[in-house]
C-alpha positions as CSV (number, residue, x, y, z in Angstrom):
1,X,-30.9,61.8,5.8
2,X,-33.2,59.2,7.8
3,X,-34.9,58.2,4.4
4,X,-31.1,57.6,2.6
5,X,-29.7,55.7,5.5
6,X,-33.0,53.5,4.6
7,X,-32.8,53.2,1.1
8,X,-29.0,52.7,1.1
9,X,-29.6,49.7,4.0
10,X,-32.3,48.2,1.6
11,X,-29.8,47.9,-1.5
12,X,-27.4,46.7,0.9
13,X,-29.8,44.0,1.9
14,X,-31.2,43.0,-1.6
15,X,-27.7,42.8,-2.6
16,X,-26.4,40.3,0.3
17,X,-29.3,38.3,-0.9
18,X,-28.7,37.8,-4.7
19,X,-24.8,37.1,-3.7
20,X,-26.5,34.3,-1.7
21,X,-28.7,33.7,-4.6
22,X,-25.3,33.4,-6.5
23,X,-24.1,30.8,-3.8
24,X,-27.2,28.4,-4.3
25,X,-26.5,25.9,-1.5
26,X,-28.8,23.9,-3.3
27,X,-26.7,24.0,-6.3
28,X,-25.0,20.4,-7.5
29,X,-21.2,20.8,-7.3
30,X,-18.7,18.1,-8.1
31,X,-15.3,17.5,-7.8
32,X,-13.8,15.0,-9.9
33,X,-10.0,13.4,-8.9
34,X,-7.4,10.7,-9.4
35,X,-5.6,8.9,-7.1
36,X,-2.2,6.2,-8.5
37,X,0.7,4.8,-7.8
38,X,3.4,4.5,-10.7
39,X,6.1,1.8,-10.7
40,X,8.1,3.0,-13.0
41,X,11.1,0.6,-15.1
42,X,14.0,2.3,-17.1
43,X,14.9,-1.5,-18.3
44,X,13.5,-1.9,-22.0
45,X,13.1,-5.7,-21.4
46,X,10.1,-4.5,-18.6
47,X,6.9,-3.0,-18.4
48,X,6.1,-0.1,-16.5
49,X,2.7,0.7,-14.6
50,X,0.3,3.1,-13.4
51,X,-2.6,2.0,-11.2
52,X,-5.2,4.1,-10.9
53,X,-8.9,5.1,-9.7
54,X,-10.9,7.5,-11.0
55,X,-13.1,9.3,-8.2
56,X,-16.1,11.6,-8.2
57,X,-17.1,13.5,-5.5
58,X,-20.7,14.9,-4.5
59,X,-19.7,18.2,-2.6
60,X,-23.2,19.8,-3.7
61,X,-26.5,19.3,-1.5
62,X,-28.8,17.7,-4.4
63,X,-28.1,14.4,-6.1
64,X,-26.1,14.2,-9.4
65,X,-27.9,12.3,-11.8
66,X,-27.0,9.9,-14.5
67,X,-23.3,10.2,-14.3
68,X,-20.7,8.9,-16.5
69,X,-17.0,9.7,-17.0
70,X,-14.2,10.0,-20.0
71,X,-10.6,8.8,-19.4
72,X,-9.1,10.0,-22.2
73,X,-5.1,8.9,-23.0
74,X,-2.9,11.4,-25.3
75,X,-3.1,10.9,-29.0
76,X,0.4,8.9,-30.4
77,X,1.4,8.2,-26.8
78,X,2.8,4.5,-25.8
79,X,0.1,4.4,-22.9
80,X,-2.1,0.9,-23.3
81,X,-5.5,1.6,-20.7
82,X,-7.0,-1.2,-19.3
83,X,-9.7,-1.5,-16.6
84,X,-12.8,-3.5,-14.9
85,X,-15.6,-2.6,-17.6
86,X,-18.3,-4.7,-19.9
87,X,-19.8,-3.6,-22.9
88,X,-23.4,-3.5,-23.3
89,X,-23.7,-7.0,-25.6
90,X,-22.3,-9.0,-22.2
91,X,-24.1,-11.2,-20.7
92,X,-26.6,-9.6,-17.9
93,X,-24.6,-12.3,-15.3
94,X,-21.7,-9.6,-16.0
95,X,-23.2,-6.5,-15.3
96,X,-23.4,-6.1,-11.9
97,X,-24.1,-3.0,-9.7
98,X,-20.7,-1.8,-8.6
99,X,-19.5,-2.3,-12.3
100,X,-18.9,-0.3,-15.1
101,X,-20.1,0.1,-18.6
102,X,-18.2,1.1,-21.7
103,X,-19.8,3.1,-23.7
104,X,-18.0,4.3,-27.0
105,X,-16.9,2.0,-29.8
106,X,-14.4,-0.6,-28.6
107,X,-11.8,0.2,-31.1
108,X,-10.9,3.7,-29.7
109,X,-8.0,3.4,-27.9
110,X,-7.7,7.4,-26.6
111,X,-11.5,7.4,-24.9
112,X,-12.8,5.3,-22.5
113,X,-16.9,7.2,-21.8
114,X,-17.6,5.0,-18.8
115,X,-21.4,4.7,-17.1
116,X,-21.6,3.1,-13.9
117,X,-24.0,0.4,-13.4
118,X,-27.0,0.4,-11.2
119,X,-26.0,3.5,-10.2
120,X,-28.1,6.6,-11.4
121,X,-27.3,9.4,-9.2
122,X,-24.3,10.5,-6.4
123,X,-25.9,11.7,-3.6
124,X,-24.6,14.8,-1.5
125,X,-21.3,13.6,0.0
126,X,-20.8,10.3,-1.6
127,X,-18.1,9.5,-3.6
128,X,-18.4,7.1,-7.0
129,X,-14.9,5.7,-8.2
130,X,-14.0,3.8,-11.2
131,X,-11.4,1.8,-9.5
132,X,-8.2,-0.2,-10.0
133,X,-7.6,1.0,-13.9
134,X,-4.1,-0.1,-15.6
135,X,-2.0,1.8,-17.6
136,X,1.5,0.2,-19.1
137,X,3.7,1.5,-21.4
138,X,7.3,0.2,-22.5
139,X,10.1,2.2,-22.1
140,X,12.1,1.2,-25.1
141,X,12.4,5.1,-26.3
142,X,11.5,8.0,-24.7
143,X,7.8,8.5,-24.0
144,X,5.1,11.4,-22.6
145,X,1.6,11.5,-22.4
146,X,-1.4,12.5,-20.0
147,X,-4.4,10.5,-18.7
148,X,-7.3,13.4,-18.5
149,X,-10.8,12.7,-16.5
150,X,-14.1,14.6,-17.6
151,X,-16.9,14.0,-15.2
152,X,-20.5,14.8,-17.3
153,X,-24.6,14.1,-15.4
154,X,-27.7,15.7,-16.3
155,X,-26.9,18.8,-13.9
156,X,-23.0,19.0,-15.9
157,X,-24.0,18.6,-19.6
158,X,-20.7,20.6,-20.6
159,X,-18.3,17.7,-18.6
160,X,-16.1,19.0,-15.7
161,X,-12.7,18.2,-15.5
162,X,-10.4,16.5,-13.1
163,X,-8.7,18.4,-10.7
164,X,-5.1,16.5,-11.5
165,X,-4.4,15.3,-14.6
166,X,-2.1,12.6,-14.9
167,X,1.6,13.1,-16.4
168,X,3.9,10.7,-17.3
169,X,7.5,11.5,-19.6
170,X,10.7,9.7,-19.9
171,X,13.6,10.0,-21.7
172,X,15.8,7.2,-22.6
173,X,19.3,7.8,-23.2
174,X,20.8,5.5,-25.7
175,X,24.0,3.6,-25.1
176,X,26.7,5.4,-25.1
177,X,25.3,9.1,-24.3
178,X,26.7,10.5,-21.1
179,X,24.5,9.8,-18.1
């Protein structure tokens, strides 16, 4: 009985320790967010806005290297993106650290891949935004569309996803329709 109690305590224990194993604590983990405000216009004649940052968030205890991040705006939506970013042909006066770099073709207007620059790796607890991003839209008909986030590094080849999407719909009633 002695010698089952024993065995049965070592499985026990070589079990706690590949659930730990499982848990790496030095395992990179991210967490990838947006924060906005939305000031919203039902008056065709006027513009409405959504301001918005883009944050990644280190929650892991090893560095996440060579980050960079998609904002990607719904196919046939009325959404018009618009943000603090150079392309690699500016001038080197233009890309400094704190800034970002855009890094797919200029003429997509659903993706926005994003590198930060002078900035290789988010350390364990640090936070990287891509800040003060404008979105505008008209609301002249009804409209709907989401603003997605995808967070990739060398540790998150397969991209991880923001944790809150951004929504926006609208509908427009025309003149004469009841309220």
């Amino acid at each position: 009985m002695a010698k089952l109690q024993h065995e049965t305590k070592a499985y026990l224990d070589e079990i706690k320790k590949l659930v730990v194993e499982l848990n790496n604590p030095g395992q990179s983990d991210i967490i990838s967010y947006f924060t906005y405000s939305l000031d919203i216009s039902h008056d065709p004649t006027q513009e409405s806005l959504c301001l918005g940052s883009y944050h990644v968030k280190n929650i892991g205890n090893k560095s996440i290297t060579n980050p960079y991040l998609c904002i990607k705006i719904s196919k046939e939506s009325p959404f018009s993106f618009s943000g603090k970013y150079v392309y690699e042909d500016f001038k080197q006066s233009l890309k400094g650290p704190g800034g970002w770099q855009r890094i797919n073709e200029k003429t997509n207007k659903e993706e926005y891949w994003l590198k930060p620059l002078g900035k290789s790796s988010i350390e364990p607890n640090e936070i990287l935004s891509f800040s003060n991003f404008q979105i505008t839209w008209s609301s002249e008909k009804s409209y709907g569309g989401s603003i997605m986030g995808f967070t990739y590094s060398d540790q998150i080849e397969e991209g991880i996803a923001a944790v809150n999407p951004i929504s926006l719909n609208g509908t427009i009633l025309k003149q004469g329709d009841e309220k």
